[in-house]
N, C-alpha and C positions, 0 to 999 in steps of 0.2 A: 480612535478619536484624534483631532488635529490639535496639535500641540499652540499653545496662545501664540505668537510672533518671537523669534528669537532677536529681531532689532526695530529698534522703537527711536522714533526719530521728529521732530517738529518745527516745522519751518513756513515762512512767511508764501512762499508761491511754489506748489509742486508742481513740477511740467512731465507728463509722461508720455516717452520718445524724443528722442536725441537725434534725428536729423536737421533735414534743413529748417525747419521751420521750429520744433524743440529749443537746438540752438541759439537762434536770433531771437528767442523768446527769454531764454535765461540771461541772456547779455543783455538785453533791454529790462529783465527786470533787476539784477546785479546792479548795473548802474543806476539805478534809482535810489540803489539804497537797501532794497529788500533781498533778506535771508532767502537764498534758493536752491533747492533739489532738482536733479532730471533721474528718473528711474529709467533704463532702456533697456529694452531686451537682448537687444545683441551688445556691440562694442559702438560707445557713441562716437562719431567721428567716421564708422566703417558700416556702417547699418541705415540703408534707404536707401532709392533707387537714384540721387541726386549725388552718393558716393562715386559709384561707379561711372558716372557718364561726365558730360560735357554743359554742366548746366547755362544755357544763356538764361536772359533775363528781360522782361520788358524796361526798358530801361531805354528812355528819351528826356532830352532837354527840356527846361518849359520855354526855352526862345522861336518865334516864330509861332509857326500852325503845326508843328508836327507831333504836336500830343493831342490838341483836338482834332488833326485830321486820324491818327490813332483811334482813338476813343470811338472817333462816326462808323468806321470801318468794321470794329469789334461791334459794334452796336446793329448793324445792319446782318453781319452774321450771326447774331447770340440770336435772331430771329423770336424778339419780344421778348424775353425774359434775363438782358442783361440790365446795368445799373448804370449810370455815367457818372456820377459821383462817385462811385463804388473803386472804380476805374481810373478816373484821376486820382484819389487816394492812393489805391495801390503803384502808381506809377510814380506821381511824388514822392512817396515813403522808400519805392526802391529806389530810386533816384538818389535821394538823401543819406540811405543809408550804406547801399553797397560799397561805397570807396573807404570806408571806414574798415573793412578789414586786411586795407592795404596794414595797419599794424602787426600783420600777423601772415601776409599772403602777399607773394611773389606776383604782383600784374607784370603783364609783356605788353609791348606795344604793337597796334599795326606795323604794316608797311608805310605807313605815312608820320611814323613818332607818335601816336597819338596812345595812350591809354588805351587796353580793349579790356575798359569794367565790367561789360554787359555780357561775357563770353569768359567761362574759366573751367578750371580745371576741377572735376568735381573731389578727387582723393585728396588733391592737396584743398582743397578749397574747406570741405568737411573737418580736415585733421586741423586748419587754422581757426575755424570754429569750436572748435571742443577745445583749444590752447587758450583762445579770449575768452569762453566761457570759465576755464579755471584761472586764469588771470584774473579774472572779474571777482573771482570769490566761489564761485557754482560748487556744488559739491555734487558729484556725476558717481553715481551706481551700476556699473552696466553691466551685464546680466541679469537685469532685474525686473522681470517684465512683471507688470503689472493685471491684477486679475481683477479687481472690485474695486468701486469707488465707495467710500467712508460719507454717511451723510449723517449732519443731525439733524433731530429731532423732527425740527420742523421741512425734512426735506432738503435742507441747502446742502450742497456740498463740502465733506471737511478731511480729504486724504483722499488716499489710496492704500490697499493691501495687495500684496504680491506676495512671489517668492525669489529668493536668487539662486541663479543655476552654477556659479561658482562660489560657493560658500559653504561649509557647514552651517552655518546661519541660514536654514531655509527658507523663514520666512521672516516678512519686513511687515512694518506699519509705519505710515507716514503721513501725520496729522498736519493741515495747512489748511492758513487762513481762506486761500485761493486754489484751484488747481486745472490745468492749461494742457486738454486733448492734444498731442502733436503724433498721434500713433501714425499718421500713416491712410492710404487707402486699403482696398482689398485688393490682391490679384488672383484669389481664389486656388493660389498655387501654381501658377502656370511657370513656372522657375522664369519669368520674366528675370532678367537681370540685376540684383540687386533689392529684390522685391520677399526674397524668402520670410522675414518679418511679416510681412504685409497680410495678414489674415483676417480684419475688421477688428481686432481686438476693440478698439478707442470704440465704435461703433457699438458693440454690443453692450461696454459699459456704459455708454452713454443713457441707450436706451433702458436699462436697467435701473438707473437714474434719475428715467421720466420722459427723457426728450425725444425729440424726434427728428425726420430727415428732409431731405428734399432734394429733387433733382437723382433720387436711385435709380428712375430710368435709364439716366443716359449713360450706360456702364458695357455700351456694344463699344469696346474700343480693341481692334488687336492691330497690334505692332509688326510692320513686315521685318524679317530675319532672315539670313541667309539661313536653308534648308539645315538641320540636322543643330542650329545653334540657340542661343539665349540672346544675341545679339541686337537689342531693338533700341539702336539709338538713330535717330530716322531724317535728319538733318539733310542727308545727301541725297536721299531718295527723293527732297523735291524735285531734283532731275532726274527721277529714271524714266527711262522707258521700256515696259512691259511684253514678251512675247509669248504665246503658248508654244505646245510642243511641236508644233507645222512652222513656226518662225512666223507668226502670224501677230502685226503691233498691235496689243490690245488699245482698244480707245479710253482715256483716261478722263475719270469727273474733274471739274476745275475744282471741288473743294481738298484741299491738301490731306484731310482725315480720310476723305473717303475711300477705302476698302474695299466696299462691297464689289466690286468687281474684282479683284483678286478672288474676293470667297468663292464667286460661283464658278470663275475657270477650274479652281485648286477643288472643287469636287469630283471634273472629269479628267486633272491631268495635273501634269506639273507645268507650273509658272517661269521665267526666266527673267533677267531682269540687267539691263544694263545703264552703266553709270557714266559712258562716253562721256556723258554733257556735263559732268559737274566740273566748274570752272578750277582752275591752275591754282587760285590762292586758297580756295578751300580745300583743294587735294594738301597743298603745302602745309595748310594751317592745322590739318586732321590729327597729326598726331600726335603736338600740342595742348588741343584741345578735349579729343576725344582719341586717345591712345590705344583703348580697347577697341575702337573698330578696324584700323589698320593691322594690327595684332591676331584678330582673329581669321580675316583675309591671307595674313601670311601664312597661319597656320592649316589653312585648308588650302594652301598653293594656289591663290586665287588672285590672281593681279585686276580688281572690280573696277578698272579704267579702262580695260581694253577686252576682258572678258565677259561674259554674259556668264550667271550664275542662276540656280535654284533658289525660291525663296518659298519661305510660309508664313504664319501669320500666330505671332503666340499675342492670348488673352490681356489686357491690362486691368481689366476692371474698372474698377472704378478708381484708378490708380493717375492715369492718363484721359477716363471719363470724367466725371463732372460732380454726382452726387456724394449725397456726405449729411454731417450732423446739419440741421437748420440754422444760418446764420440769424438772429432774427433783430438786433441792431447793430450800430456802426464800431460797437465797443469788443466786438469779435464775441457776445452774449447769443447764447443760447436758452433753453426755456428752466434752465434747472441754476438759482442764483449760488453764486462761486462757483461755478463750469465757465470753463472760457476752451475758444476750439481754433486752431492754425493748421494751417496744412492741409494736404488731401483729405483729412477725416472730415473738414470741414465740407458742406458746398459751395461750389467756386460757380454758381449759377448769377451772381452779381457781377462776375469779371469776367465769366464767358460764356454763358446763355445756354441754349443747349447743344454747342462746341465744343471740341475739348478746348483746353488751354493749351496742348501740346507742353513744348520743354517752357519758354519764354514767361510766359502768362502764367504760368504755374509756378512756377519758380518763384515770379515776383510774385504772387500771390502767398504761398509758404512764408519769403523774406519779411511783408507787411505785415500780412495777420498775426505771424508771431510777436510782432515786435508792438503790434496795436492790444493781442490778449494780453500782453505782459503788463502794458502801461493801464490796461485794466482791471488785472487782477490784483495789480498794487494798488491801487486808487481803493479797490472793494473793500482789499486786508484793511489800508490804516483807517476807512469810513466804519466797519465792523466794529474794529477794535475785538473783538469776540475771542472771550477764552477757548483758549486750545484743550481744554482741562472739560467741556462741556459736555453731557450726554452723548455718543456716536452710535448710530446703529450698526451692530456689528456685523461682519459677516458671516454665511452659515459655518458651522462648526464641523460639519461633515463635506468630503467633496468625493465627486463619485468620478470614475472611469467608461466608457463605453468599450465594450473589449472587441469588436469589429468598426475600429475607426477608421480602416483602411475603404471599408463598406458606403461610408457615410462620405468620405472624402471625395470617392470615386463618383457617388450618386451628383455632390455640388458640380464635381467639374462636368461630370457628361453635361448639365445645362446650362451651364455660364462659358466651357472655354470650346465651345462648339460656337467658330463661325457662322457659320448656316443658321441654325436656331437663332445667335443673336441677332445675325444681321439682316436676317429675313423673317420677322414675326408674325407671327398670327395670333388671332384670339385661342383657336384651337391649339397650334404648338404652347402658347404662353398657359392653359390653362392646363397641358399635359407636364409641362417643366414643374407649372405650380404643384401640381398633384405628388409628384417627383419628387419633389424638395419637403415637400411635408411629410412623404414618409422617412425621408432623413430624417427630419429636425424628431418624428416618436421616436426614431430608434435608438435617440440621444437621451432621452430620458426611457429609455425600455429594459433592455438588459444591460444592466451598471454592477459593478462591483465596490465595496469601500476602497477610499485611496488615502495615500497620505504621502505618496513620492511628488517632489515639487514637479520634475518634468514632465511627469505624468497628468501632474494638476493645470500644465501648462499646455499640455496635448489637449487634453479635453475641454480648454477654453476656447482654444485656437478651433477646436472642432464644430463650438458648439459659433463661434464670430462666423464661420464661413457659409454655414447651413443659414444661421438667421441674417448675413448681409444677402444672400443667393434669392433669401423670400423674399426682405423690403425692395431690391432691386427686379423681381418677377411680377410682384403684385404691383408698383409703380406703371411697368411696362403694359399689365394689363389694363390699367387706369387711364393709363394716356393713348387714347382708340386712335388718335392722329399718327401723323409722321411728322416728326420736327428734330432737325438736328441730326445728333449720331442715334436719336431711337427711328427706326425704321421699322413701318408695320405695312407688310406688302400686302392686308386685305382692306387698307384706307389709305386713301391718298388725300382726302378733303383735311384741309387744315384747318384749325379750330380756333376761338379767342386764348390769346396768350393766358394761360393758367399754371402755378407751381403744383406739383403732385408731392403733397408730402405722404409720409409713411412712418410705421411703426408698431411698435407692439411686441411682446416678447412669447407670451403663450400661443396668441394670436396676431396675425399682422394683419395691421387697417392701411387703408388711404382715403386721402380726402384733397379734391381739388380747393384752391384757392386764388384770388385775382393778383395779379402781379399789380403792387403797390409801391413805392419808395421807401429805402428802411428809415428809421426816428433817428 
């Protein structure tokens, strides 16, 4: 039997996950005035995929036309289903906000003297985010991933429960007025870099919760890497160009995501890939700003300016894809009141339709919604007023193991970080993944043993986020019978009136279309 929580804690806004988006949530809600917690699973400050890389940022002036020429541009590629309000929000907000951690963070300048705000360093960038957050007051737990959300009575939201993986203190509880999804996307494990976290956890609590998603189609996203590496920071690759194994230039799509041509050569052969054309100041500027890729170059003896190398293509999910919890007003609200959501767990289908955001657009998106769910989970706490002392539904008392998780983890990746499958769908493949994936998610509840080891209770969450993000993300795709964006179904080409595909369900997973509307 599982022992009650060895630490009990209560505070005005819990944010659970400590990256980028975590962060700028707890600093925006610190300075307001409200009591606040980040629970993270790994080390906050070194945990998300925006640690390791080069995060730029959408980030433009409002002088002139060059944020509503912005704005038109993302708008014509979210191909129906972005927001333009959504979009000027998020770029004001990063706008306003990012120079603000010049208190805490080293900016360098062009070559012209100029500030480069929109362009940083994501290790140091992270570790001066988790210093302003404990500046501010934040009180950060990290190892402390979070497994349950705490509701009462009536439904709303009021904590979280976990465990910590450094502690004999194994388990927490943590009762709050508000509390602020920042887990993350899914990468379904594909060791993308920086991504090892990333399992749907926020996702599956979400829906556990009530809510639901939107936009899990569009989760065909894989990152080109140099062969044999984790390396998928893709900046430079606007310039490559492509050869098979005859020295033969492959012909490239004009849209920057698209992939799908690498996937079908890399079925009959190996891919090459040269970087001749990326210009002098970005070679210079690389290892500044993105240190791990020139790093991993040296390390394979690979000088990617005058060489031609092997590349592959690892998964990102819905990480660098699009879908996530259902935004469903301007206040970063979801369908379940006291849930607020930032970040990749969120859908970024108002900021980039069905595109990815890539590094820029994502980024400022994480930077906003954190900083917009914080300013509403404070608003919700002091409107409540609602004792912390209230009824809470608890969590179950037992928690079970699956003892071949290797089985089940193996079954999600063969259909989510297989190229081909993603990026060449059919009703028949999506309906063979489906079948796939559902006998994972029995054999999650089939042969169990009692557990009571945290890590263990943290395995079997993480097992049980990746099988049911693999469904809502499969039944999505079988829903949306078009081709739009990064979901690609090679047995329909005829495109359809712009519709959201939301999803969800926990025993079973639904979908239902709906018309693309402006949010309240």
């Amino acid at each position: 039997m599982r022992h009650a929580p060895s630490r009990r804690l209560e505070t005005d806004v819990l944010i659970i996950g400590g990256g980028l988006a975590g962060c700028w949530a707890a600093i925006t809600a610190a300075q307001a005035g409200a009591k606040v917690v980040i629970v993270e699973k790994g080390y906050c400050g070194t945990s998300g995929v925006a640690a390791s890389a080069g995060p730029g940022h959408w980030f433009i002036p409002p002088e002139g036309t060059l944020r509503r020429d912005a704005i038109a541009r993302r708008l014509e590629m979210a191909e129906g289903l972005g927001d333009a309000d959504w979009m000027e929000t998020i770029i004001d907000r990063t706008f306003r906000t990012l120079p603000t951690i010049a208190s805490h963070y080293r900016y360098t300048q062009d070559d012209n003297g100029k500030i480069r705000y929109h362009a940083l360093r994501g290790p140091e960038y992270l570790r001066a985010l988790r210093q302003k957050a404990l500046d501010s007051g934040v009180i950060i737990l990290d190892h402390s991933p979070a497994l349950k959300l705490l509701r009462h009575d009536d439904g709303s939201v009021a904590g979280a429960t976990g465990v910590s993986l450094k502690s004999e203190l194994d388990r927490w509880s943590i009762r709050a007025g508000a509390t602020i999804l920042a887990t993350g996307g899914c990468a379904f494990r594909s060791h993308l870099l920086g991504s090892s976290n990333n399992t749907g956890d926020g996702l599956l609590m979400a829906a556990e919760a009530g809510t639901c998603f939107s936009g899990m189609e569009f989760s065909a996203f894989f990152t080109i890497v140099p062969a044999t590496t984790t390396m998928a920071r893709t900046m430079i690759y606007s310039f490559a160009r492509y050869y098979d194994v005859a020295g033969h230039e492959l012909e490239r799509p004009a849209s920057p995501h698209n992939n799908h041509f690498l996937a079908e050569v890399l079925r009959t052969g190996p891919v090459f890939c040269d970087l001749s054309r990326v210009p002098d100041d970005i070679r210079s500027q690389l290892p500044q700003i993105s240190p791990n890729v020139p790093l991993t170059f040296q390390r394979l003896g690979i000088d990617p300016f005058t060489q031609r190398f092997p590349i592959s293509l690892v998964g990102e999910g819905t990480i660098r894809g699009v879908g996530g919890i259902r935004v469903t007003n301007r206040h970063a609200g979801c369908d379940v009141p006291g849930l607020y959501v930032a970040g990749d767990v969120a859908s970024r289908e108002p900021v980039t339709g069905a595109i990815s955001g890539g590094g820029a657009v994502n980024a400022a998106w994480a930077l906003s919604s954190g900083c917009i769910a914080a300013e509403s989970a404070v608003a919700y706490t002091r409107k409540q007023r609602r004792s912390l002392k209230e009824p809470i539904i608890p969590s179950p008392e037992y928690e079970t193991v699956t003892r071949d998780h290797k089985a089940v983890e193996r079954a999600v990746q063969d259909e989510m970080l297989s190229p081909h499958k993603q990026y060449f769908r059919t009703a028949f493949s999506l309906e063979k993944s489906s079948q796939a994936l559902e006998a994972a998610w029995q054999q999650l509840s089939g042969d169990t043993v009692q557990n009571t080891n945290a890590r263990a209770q943290l395995r079997q969450h993480e097992l049980k986020a990746l099988a049911a993000a693999s469904r809502w993300c499969t039944a999505s795709a079988l829903a949306r019978k078009e081709s739009r964006g990064i979901h690609y179904r090679t047995d329909s080409e005829t495109a359809e009136t712009p519709m959201h595909i939301l999803s969800g369900g926990i025993t079973n997973s639904w979908t239902r279309s709906v018309p693309v509307k402006a949010f309240s």
